[in-house]
C-alpha positions as CSV (number, residue, x, y, z in Angstrom):
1,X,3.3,12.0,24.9
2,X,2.0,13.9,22.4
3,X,-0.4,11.7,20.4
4,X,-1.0,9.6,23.1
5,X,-4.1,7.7,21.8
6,X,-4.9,9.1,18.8
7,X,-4.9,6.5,15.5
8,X,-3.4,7.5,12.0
9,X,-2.7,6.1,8.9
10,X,0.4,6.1,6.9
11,X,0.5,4.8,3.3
12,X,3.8,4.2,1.7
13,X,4.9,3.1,5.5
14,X,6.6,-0.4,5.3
15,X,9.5,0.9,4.4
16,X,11.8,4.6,4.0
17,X,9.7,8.0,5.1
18,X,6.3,6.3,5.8
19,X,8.0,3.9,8.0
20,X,10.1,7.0,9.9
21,X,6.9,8.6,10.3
22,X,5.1,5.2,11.5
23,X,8.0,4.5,14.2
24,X,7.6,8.1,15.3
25,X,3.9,8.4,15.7
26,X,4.6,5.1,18.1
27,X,7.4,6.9,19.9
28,X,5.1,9.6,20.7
29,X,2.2,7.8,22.0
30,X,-0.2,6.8,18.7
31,X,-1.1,4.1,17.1
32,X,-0.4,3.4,13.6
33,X,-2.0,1.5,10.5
34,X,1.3,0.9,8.5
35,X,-0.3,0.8,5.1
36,X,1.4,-0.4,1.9
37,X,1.0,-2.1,-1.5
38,X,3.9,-4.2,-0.3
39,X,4.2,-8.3,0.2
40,X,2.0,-9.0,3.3
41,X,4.8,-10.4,4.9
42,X,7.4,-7.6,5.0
43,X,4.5,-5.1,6.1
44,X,4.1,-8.0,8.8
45,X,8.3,-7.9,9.8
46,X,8.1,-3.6,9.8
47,X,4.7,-3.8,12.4
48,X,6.5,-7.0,14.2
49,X,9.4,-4.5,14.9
50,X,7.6,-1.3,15.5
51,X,6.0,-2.9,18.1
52,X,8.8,-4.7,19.7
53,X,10.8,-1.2,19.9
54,X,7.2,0.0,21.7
55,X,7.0,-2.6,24.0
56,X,3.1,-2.6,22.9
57,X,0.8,-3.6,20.4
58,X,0.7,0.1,18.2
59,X,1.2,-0.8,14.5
60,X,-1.3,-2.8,12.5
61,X,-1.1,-4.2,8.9
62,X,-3.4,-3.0,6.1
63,X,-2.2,-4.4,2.9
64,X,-3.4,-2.0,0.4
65,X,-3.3,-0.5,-3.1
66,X,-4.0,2.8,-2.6
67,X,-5.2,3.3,-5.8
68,X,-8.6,0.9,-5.8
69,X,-11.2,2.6,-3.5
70,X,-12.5,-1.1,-2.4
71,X,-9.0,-1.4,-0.8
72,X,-9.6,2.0,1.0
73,X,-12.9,1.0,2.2
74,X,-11.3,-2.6,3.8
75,X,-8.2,-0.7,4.9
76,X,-10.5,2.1,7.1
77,X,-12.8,-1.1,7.8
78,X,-10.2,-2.9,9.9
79,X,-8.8,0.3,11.6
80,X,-12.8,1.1,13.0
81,X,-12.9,-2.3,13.7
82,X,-9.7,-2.6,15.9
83,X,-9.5,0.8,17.3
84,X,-12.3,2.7,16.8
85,X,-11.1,6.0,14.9
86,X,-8.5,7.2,13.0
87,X,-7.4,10.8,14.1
88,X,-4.6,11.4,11.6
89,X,-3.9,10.1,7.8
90,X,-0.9,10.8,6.4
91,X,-0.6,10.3,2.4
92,X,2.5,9.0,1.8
93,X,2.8,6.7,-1.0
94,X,4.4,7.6,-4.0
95,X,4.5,6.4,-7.2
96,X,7.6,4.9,-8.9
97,X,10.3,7.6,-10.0
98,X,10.1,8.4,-13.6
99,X,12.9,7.3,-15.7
100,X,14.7,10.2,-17.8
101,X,13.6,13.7,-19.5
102,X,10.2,14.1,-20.5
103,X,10.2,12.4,-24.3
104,X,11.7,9.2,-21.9
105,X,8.3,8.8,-20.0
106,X,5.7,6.6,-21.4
107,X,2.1,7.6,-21.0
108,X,1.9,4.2,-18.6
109,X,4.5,5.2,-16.5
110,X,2.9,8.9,-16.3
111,X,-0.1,7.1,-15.7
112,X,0.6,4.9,-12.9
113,X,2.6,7.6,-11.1
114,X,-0.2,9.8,-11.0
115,X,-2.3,7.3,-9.7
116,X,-0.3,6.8,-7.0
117,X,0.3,9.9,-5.9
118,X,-3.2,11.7,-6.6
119,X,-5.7,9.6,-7.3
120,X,-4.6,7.7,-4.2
121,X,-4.4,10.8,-1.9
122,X,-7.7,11.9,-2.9
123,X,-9.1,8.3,-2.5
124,X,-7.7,7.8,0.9
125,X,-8.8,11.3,2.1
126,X,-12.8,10.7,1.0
127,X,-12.9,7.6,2.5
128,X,-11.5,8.8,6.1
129,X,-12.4,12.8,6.2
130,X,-15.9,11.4,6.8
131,X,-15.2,9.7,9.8
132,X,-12.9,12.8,10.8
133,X,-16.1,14.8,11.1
134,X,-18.7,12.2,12.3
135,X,-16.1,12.9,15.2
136,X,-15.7,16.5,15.0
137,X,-11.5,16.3,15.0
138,X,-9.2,14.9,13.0
């Protein structure tokens, strides 16, 4: 198995790509943090059935918006906390697709996309490259 214990993260993963790349990460060995801004409880039914199709416990929850760096900090808290590393972070989550042309987009949807898909990369990746090197791999 080729990630056989090694820990990522996936944002965006309850549902759709994140959640493809969540159940194969499993299949392959890992463990998986399926992270997403989604209700608690469907995060909760997409680990429930990763971990039924693995026959073991390899997804955890992290509710999180991706775009508050406090939520970053408690999402990488409970990861350390349950398994001790995280070897892989994938940035997923994406913002909402823009409606229309360019004069259609409002400034708030511009702004809430980007949000998403940069501000929240770059938040997710300064909070865990860190503990990438205190390990010297990731």
């Amino acid at each position: 198995m080729k990630l056989e214990d090694r820990v990522a993260i996936v944002t965006g993963a309850q549902r759709g790509i994140g959640r493809a790349i969540s159940e194969a990460f499993v299949g392959e060995g890992g463990k998986v943090v399926v992270a997403d801004i989604a209700e608690r409880e469907d995060i909760e039914s997409t680990v429930k059935e990763i971990n039924s199709k693995a026959g073991r416990e390899a997804a955890m929850v992290a509710q999180v918006d991706i775009t508050k760096a406090e939520d970053i900090d408690r999402m990488v808290k409970v990861t350390l906390d349950k398994w001790g590393k995280i070897d892989i972070l994938v940035n997923n989550a994406g913002g909402p697709p823009m409606p229309g042309g360019i004069a259609d987009i409002s400034v708030e949807d511009w702004d809430r996309t980007m949000n998403v898909d940069l501000k929240g990369a770059f938040l997710c990746c300064r909070r865990v490259v860190p503990e990438m090197i205190k390990r010297g791999k990731g």
